[in-house]
VMD Tcl script that draws the C-alpha trace (Angstrom):
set ca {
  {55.80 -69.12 -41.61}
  {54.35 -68.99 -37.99}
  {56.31 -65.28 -37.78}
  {54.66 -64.12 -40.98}
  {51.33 -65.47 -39.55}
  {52.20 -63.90 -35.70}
  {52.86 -60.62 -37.51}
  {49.70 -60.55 -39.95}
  {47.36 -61.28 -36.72}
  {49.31 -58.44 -34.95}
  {48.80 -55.64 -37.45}
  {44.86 -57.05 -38.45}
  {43.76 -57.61 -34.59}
  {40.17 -59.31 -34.75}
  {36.36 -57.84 -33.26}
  {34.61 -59.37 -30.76}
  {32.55 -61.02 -33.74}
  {35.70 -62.47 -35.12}
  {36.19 -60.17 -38.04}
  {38.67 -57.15 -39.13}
  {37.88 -53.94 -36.49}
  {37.44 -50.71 -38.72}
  {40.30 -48.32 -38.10}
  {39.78 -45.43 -35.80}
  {38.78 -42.26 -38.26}
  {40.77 -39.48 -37.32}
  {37.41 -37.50 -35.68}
  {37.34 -40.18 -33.68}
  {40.99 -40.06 -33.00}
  {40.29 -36.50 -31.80}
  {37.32 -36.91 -29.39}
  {39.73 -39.60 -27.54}
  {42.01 -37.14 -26.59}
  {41.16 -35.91 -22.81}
  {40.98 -32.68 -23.89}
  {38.68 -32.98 -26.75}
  {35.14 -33.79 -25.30}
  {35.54 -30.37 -22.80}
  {36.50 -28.13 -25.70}
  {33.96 -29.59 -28.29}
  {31.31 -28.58 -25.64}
  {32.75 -24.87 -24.63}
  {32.68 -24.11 -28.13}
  {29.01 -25.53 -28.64}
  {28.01 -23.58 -25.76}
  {29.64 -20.49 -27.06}
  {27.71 -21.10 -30.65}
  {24.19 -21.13 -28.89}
  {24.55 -18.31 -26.67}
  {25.81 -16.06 -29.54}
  {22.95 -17.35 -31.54}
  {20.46 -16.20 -28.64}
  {21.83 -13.29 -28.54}
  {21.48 -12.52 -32.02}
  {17.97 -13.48 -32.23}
  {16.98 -12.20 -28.54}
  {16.79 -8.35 -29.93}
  {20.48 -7.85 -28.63}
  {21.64 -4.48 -30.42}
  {17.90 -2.61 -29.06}
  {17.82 0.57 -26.68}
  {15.16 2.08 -25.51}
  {15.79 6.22 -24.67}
  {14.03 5.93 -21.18}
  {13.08 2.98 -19.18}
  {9.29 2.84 -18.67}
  {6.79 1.79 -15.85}
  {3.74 0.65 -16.28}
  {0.72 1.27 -14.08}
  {-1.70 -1.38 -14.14}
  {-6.06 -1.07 -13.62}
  {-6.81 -4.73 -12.47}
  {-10.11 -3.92 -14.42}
  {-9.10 -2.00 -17.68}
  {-5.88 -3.95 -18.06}
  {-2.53 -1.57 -19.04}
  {-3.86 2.41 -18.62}
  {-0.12 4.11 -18.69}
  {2.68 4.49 -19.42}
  {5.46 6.96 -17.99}
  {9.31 7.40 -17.69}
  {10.46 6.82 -14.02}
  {11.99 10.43 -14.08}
  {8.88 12.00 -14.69}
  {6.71 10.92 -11.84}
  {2.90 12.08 -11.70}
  {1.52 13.27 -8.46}
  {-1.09 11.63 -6.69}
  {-4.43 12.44 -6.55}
  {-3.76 13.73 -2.67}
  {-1.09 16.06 -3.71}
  {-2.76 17.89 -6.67}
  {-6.31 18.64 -4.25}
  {-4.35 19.89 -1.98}
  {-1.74 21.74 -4.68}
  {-5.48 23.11 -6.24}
  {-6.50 25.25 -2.68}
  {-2.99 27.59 -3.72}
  {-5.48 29.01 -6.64}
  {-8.54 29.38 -4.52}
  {-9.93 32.42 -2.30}
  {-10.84 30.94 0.86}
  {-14.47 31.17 1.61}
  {-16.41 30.44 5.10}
  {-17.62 26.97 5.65}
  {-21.71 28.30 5.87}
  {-23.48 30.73 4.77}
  {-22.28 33.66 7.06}
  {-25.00 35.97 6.03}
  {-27.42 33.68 7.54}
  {-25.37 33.03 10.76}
  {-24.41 34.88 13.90}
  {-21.08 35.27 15.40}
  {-21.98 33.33 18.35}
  {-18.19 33.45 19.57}
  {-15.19 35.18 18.09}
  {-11.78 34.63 17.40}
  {-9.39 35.57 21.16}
  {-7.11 38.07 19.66}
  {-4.47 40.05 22.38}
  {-5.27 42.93 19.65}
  {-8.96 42.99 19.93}
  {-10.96 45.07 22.53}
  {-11.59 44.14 25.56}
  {-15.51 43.25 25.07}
  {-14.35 41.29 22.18}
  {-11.42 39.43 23.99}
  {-13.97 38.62 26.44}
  {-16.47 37.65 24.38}
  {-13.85 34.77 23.15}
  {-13.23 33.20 26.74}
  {-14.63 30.12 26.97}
  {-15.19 28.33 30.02}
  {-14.15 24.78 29.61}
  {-16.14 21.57 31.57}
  {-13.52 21.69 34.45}
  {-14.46 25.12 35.16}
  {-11.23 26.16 33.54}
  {-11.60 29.63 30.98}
  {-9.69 29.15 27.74}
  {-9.40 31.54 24.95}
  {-11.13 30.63 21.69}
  {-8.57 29.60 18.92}
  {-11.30 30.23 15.79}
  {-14.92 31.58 15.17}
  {-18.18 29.98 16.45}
  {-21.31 30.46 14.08}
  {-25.25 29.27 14.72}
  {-28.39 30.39 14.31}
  {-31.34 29.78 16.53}
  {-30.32 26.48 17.75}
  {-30.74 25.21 13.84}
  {-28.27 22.56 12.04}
  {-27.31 23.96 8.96}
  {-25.04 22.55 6.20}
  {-21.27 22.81 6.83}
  {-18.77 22.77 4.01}
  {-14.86 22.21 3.34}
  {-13.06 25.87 2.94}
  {-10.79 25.66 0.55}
  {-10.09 21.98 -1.49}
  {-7.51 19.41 0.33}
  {-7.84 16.02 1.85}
  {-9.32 15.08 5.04}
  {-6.89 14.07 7.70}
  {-9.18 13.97 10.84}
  {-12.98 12.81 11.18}
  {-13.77 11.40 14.40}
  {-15.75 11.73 17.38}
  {-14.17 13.70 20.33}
  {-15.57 13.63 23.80}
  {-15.16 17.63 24.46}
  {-15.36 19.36 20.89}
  {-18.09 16.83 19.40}
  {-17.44 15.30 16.26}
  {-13.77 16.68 14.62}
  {-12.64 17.23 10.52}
  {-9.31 18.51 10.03}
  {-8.94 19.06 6.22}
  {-4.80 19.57 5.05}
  {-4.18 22.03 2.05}
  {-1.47 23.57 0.33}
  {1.24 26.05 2.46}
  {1.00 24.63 5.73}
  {-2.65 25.32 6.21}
  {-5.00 23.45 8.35}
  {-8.96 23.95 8.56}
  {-10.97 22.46 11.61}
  {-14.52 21.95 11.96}
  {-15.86 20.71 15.61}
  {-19.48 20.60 16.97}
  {-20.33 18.38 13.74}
  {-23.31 16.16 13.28}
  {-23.87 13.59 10.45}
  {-20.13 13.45 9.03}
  {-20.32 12.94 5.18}
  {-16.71 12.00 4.73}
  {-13.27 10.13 5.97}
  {-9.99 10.09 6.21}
  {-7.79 10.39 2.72}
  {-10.65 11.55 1.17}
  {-10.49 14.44 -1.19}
  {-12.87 17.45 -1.16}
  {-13.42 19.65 -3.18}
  {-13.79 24.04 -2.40}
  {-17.43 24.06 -1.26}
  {-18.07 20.36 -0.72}
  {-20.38 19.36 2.19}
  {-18.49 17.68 5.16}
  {-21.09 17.55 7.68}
  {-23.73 19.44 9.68}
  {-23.49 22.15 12.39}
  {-24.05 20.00 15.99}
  {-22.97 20.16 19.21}
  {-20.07 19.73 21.57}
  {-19.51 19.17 25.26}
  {-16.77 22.08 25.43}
  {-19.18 25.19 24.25}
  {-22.58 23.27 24.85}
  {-24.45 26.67 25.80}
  {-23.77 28.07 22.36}
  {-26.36 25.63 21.61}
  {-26.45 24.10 17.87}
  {-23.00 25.31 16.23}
  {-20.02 25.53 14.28}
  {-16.62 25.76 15.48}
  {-14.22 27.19 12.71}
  {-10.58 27.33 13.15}
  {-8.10 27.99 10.84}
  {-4.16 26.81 11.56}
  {-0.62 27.67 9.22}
  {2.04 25.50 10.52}
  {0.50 24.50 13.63}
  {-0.70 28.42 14.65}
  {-4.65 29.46 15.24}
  {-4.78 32.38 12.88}
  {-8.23 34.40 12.64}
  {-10.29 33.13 10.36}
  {-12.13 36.70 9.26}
  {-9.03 38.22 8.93}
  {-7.51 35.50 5.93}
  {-10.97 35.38 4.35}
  {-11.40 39.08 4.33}
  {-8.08 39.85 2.94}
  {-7.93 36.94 0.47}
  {-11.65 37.93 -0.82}
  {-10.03 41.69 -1.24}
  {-7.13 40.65 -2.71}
  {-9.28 38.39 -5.46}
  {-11.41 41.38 -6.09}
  {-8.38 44.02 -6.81}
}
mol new
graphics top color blue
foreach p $ca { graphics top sphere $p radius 0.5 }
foreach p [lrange $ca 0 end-1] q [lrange $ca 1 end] { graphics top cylinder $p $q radius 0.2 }
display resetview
């Protein structure tokens, strides 16, 4: 009897309550195994990121991808494909001066030649006439064209459209704009008074930069403009390009 009784309380053990424990389901039998719990949570983790990228718009191209250019004040203004860049507002003033004629920067009509442009191929009175005697007593040959009239200030305007790369006050030539446009070419005003513009700033053909002043460098020409006009760094006459570009519009 006590075997029979050993054996029933072996094969019915008891709970902590003192009654029958519930046999282990065979889920549970499962998740005991050490390898269980890791590969029940792979496989959950596999499930959810397939589901998110399902519903996360997987499967969508887009042709091109886009930038967006953003006006703090209007919110989103454009759109454009990063292989089709749009030049900036710099680039397409000074792009604009390859369509224009050159023209002087005052109304020449109403001006004298005060000084001309030093040429090697000029007569003698005219090469001259373009030697400038500097401050230090030193005689320099003039690299552009000076125009006045009657010691009178007189509006001075950009040549051809660009940006402004220059505009400050030198101590021999007076107050200095440089303006950059398209082909290498460089236009310089000196002997300014009451500048009207700054660097990075875009003019347009015909805009007014300043007025006709003085400078140190040619101050017995009085009241004046000094015009130069540079392509890649080299003084080139500025009659000469505005007379032949003005024929050339004309044929």
């Amino acid at each position: 009897m006590s075997d029979n009784k050993s054996k029933f309380n072996e094969e019915a053990p008891k709970n902590t309550m003192g009654g029958k424990a519930v046999k282990p389901s065979a889920w549970r039998k499962l998740m005991a195994k050490k390898w269980a719990a890791p590969s029940a949570f792979l496989a959950a983790a596999a499930i959810i990121v397939t589901l998110m990228w399902l519903y996360g718009g997987a499967g969508e191209t887009t042709d091109k991808p886009a930038s967006t250019t953003v006006d703090s004040t209007q919110g989103v203004t454009d759109e454009q494909t990063l292989d089709e860049p749009t030049p900036s507002d710099d680039e397409a003033m000074i792009q604009k001066s390859e369509d224009e004629t050159m023209k002087w920067p005052a109304d020449k009509s109403q001006l004298d030649v005060l000084a001309p442009f030093y040429s090697s191929k000029s007569s003698n009175e005219d090469r001259q006439a373009a030697l400038i005697e500097a401050p230090n007593n030193e005689i320099v040959a003039n690299m552009g064209i000076d125009l006045g009239k009657e010691d009178k200030a007189f509006d001075v305007t950009a040549a051809l459209s660009g940006v402004v790369t220059v505009a400050e006050k030198n101590p021999v030539n007076g107050n200095v704009v440089q303006i950059k446009h398209a082909g290498g070419l460089v236009t310089i005003y000196n002997s300014l008074s009451d500048v009207q513009v700054t660097v990075g700033q875009d003019v347009k053909q015909g805009d007014v930069i300043a007025k006709a002043g003085r400078d140190e460098l040619e101050k017995d020409l009085g009241v004046h403009l000094h015009f130069e006009v540079r392509k890649d760094g080299k003084a080139i006459d500025p009659s000469t390009l505005i007379e032949t570009a003005s024929a050339n519009a004309q044929q």
